[in-house]
C-alpha positions in Angstrom: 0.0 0.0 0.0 2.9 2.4 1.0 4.6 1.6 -1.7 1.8 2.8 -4.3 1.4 5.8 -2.1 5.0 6.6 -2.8 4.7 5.8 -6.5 1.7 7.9 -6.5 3.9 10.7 -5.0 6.7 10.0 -7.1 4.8 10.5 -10.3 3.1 14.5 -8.8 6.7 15.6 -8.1 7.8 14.4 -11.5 4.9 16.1 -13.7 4.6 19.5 -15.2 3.1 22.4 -13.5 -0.1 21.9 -14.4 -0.9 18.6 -13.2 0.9 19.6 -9.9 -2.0 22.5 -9.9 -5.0 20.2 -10.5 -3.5 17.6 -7.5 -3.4 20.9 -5.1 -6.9 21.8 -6.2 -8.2 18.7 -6.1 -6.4 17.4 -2.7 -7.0 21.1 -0.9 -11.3 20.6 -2.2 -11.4 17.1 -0.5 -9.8 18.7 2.9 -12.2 21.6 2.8 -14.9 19.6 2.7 -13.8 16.9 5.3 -12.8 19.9 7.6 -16.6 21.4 7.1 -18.2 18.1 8.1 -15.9 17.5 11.1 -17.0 21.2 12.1 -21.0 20.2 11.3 -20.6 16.8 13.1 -19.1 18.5 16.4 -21.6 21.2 16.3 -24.9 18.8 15.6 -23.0 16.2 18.6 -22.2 19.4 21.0 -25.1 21.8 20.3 -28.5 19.6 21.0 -30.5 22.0 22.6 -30.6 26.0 23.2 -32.2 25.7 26.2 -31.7 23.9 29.5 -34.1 22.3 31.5 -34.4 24.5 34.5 -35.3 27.2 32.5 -37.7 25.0 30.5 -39.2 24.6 33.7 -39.5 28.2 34.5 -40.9 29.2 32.0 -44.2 26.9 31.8 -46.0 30.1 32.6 -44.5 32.1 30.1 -44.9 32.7 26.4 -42.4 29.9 25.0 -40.1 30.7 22.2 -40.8 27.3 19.7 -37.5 25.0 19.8 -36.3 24.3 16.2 -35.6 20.6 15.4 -33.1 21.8 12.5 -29.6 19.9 12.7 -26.2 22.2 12.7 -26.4 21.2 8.7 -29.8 22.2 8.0 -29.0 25.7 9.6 -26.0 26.2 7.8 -27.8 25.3 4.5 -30.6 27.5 5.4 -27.7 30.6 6.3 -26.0 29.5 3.1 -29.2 29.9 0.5 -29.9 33.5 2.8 -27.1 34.8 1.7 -26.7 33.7 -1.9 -30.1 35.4 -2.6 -29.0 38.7 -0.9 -25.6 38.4 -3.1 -27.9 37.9 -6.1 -30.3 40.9 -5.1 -27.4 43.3 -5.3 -25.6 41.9 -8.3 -29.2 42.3 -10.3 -30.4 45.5 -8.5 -30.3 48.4 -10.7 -28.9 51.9 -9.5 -30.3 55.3 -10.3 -28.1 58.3 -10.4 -29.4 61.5 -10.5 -27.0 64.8 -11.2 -28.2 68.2 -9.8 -27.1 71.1 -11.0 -26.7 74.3 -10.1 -27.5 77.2 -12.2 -25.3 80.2 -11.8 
């Protein structure tokens, strides 16, 4: 196994620029996206409620804010598709300019 590792290696350091670019795209992708699940995993494991029992308890009486049964992913999804429309409204949005001037 170790030795096709190495062979693998071998071959990367021996290739033209290019092909050394599409490994370092390719390799730095697949560690983006196992860094973002680690990160979503430990928040939806660490994160399973907002609020603690005591002060469920508390606050029978009061007006109760509804819990959300959305994972850490679903959030993040949600935040993601927020902002891409916002990004979209400003790159479509048209801009009037209007020049006053003064007369003399």
């Amino acid at each position: 196994m170790f030795k096709n590792l190495k062979k693998i290696i071998q071959n990367v350091q021996t290739a033209d620029e290019a092909k050394k670019k599409r490994w370092l795209f390719v390799l730095s992708a697949i560690t983006m996206i196992l860094v973002i699940g680690f990160w979503a995993f430990y928040l939806n494991k660490t994160i399973t409620s907002l609020r603690s029992p005591e002060t469920a308890e508390s606050a029978d009486n009061q007006p109760s804010i509804q819990d959300s049964k959305e994972s850490a992913w679903q959030t993040f999804l949600t935040g993601f598709e927020t902002l891409t429309s916002q990004i979209k409204e400003l790159i479509t949005a048209t801009r009037n300019i209007s020049i006053e001037t003064n007369p003399k």
